[in-house]
Rosetta silent file (secondary structure, phi, psi, omega in degrees, C-alpha in Angstrom):
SEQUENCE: XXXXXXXXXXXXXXXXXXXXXXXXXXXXXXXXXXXXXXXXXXXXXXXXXXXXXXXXXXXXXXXXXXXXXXXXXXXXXXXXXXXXXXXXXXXXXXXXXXXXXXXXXXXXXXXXXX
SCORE:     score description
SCORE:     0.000 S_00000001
   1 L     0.000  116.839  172.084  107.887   87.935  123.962 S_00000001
   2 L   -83.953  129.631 -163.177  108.051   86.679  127.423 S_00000001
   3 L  -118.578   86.592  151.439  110.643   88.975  129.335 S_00000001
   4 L  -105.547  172.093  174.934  112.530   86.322  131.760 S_00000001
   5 L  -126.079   63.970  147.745  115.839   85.198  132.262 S_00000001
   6 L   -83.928  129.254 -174.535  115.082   82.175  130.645 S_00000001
   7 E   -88.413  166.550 -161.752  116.191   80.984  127.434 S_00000001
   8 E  -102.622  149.898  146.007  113.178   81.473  125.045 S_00000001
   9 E  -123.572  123.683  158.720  111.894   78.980  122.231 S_00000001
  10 L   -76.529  -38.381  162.388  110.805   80.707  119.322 S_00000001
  11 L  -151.579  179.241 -130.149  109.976   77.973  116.964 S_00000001
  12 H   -85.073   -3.311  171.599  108.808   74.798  116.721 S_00000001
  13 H   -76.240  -22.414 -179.579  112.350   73.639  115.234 S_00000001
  14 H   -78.273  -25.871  164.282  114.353   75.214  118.311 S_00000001
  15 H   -48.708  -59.708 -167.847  111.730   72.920  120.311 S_00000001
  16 H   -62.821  -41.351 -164.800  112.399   70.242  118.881 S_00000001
  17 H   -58.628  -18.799 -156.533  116.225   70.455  118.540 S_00000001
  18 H   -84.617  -45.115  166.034  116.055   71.161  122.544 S_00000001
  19 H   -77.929  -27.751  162.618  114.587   67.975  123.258 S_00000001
  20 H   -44.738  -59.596 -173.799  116.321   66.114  121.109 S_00000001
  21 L   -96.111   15.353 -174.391  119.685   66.886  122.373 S_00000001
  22 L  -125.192  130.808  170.867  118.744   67.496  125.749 S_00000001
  23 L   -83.182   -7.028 -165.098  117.906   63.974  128.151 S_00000001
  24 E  -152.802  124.391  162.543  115.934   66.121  130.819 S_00000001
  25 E  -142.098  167.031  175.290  114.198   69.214  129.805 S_00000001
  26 L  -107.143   40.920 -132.624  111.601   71.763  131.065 S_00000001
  27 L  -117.184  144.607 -164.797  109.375   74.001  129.379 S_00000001
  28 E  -132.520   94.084  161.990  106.858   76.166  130.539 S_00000001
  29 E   -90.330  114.453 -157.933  104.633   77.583  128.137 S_00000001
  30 L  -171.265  151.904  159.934  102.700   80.815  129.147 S_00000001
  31 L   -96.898 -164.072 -169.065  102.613   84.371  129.189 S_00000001
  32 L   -74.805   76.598 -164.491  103.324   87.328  131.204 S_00000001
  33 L  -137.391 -163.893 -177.492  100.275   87.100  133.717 S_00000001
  34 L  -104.893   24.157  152.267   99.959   85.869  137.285 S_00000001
  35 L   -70.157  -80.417 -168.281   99.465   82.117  136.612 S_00000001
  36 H   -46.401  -64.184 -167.089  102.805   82.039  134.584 S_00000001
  37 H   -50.804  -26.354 -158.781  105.144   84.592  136.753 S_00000001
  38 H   -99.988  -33.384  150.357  105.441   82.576  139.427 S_00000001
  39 H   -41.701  -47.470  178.544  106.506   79.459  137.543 S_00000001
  40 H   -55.186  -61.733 -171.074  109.258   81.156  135.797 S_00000001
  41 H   -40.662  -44.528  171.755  110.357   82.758  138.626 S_00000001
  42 H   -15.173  -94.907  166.512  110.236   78.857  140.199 S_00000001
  43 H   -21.462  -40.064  170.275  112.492   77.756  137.104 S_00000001
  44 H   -64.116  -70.700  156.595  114.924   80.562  137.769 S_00000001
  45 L   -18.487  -65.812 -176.383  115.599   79.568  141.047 S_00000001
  46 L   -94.011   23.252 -170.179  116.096   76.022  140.657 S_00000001
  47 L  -100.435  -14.689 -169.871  117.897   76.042  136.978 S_00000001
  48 L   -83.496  -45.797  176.179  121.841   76.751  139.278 S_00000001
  49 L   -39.976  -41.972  172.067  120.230   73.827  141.425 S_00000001
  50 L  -138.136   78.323  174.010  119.706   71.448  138.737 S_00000001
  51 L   -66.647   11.487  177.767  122.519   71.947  135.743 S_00000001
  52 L   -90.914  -21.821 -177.914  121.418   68.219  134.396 S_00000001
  53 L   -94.404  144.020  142.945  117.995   69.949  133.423 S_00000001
  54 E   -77.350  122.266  166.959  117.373   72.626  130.035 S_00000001
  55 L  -130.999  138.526  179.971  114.848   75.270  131.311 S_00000001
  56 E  -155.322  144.111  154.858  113.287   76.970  128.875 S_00000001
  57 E   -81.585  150.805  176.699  110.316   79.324  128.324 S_00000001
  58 E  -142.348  129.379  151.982  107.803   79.568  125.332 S_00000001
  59 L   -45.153   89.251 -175.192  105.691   82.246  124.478 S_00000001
  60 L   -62.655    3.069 -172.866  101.807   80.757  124.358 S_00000001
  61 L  -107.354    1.818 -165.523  100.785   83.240  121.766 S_00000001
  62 L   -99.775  171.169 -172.218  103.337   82.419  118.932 S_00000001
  63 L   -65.565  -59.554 -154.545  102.590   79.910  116.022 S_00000001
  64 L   -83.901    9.871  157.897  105.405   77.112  117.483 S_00000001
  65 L   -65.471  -10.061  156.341  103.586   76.759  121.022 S_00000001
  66 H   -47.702  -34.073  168.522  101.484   74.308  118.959 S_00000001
  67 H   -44.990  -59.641  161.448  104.059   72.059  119.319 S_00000001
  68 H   -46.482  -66.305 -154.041  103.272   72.262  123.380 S_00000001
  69 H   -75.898  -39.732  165.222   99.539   73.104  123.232 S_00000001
  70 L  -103.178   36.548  166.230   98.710   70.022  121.224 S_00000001
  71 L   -53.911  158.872 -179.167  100.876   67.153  122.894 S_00000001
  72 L   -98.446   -2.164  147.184   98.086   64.735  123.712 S_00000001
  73 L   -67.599  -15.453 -164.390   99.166   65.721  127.011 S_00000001
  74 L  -136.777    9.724 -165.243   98.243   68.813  127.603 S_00000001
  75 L   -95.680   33.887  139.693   94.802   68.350  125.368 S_00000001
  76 L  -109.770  -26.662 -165.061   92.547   68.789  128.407 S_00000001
  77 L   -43.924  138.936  178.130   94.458   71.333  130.417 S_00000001
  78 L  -115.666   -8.325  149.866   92.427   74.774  130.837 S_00000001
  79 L  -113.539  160.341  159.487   95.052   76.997  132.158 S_00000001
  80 L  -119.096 -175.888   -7.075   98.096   78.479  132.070 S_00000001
  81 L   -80.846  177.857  179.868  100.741   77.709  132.079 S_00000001
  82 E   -96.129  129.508  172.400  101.415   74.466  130.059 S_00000001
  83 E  -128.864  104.934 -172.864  104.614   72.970  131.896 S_00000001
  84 L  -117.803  146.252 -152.987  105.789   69.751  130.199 S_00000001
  85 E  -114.373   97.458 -161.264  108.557   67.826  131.847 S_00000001
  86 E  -121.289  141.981  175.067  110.502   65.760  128.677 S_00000001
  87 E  -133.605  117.206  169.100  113.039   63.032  129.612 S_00000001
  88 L    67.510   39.805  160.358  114.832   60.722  126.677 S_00000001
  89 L    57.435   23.668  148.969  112.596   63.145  124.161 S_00000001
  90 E  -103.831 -167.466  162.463  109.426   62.027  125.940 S_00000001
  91 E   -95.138  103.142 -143.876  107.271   63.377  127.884 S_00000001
  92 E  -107.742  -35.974  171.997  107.936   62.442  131.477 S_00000001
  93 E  -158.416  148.367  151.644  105.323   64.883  133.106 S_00000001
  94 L  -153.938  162.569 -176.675  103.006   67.716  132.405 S_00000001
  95 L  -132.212 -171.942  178.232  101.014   70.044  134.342 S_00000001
  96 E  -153.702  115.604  176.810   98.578   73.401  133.929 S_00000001
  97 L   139.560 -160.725  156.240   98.170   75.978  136.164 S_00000001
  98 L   -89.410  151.996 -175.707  100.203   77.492  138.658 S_00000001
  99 L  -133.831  127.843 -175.961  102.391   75.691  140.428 S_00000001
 100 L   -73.942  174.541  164.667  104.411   76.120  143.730 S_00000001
 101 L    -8.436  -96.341  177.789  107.817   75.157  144.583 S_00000001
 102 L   -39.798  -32.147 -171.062  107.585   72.071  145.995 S_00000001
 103 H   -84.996   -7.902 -165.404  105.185   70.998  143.556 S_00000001
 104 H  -112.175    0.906  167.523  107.988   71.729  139.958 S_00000001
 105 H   -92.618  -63.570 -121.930  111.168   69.864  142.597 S_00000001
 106 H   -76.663  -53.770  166.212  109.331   67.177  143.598 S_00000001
 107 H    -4.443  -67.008  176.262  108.162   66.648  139.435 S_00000001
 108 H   -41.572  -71.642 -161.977  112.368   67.327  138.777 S_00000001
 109 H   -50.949  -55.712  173.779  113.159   64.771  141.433 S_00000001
 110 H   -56.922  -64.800 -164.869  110.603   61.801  140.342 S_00000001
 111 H   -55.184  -40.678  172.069  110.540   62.493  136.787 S_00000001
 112 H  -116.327   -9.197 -173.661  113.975   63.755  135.559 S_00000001
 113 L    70.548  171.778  154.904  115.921   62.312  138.682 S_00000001
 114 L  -101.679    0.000    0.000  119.204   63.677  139.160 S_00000001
């Protein structure tokens, strides 16, 4: 359980339904370490900033982060977190690692627009 104030996906149908019905979403898959905190925290920040985006966390140790960890996107990546960027129920960006500020707006701004 990742303890953020994020909403959590739990399985791989709550993934799915989230992209589906969402045109611009965010998910950061990771746990509670010091790669990961500082994304969320990121994603906290900026979720009043951008109400056009769904931010959401996933737990990288559960069964339905397969859905994330084997996107054909993310099948080199060697850290965490996994942060995939979905637009129109694609994938519009993804990264691995940590990431700063500057680096998860400007992603929002090119990727999902406003």
């Amino acid at each position: 359980m990742l303890y953020t104030n994020l909403k959590h996906l739990e399985t791989e149908q709550e993934v799915r339904e989230v992209v589906e019905n969402n045109e611009k979403v965010m998910i950061c898959c990771g746990r509670m370490g010091p790669m990961c905190l500082p994304v969320y925290s990121i994603m906290e920040e900026l979720e009043p900033e951008y109400p056009h985006i769904a931010f959401y966390d996933q737990d990288f140790d559960i069964p339905a982060a397969g859905i994330i960890k084997n996107l054909p996107d993310c099948a080199l990546f060697m850290g965490l977190p996994f942060t995939v960027y979905f637009k129109n129920g694609k994938v519009a960006a993804a990264t691995t690692s940590i990431q700063n500020k500057d680096q998860v707006t400007k992603i929002l701004d090119t990727e999902l627009g406003n």
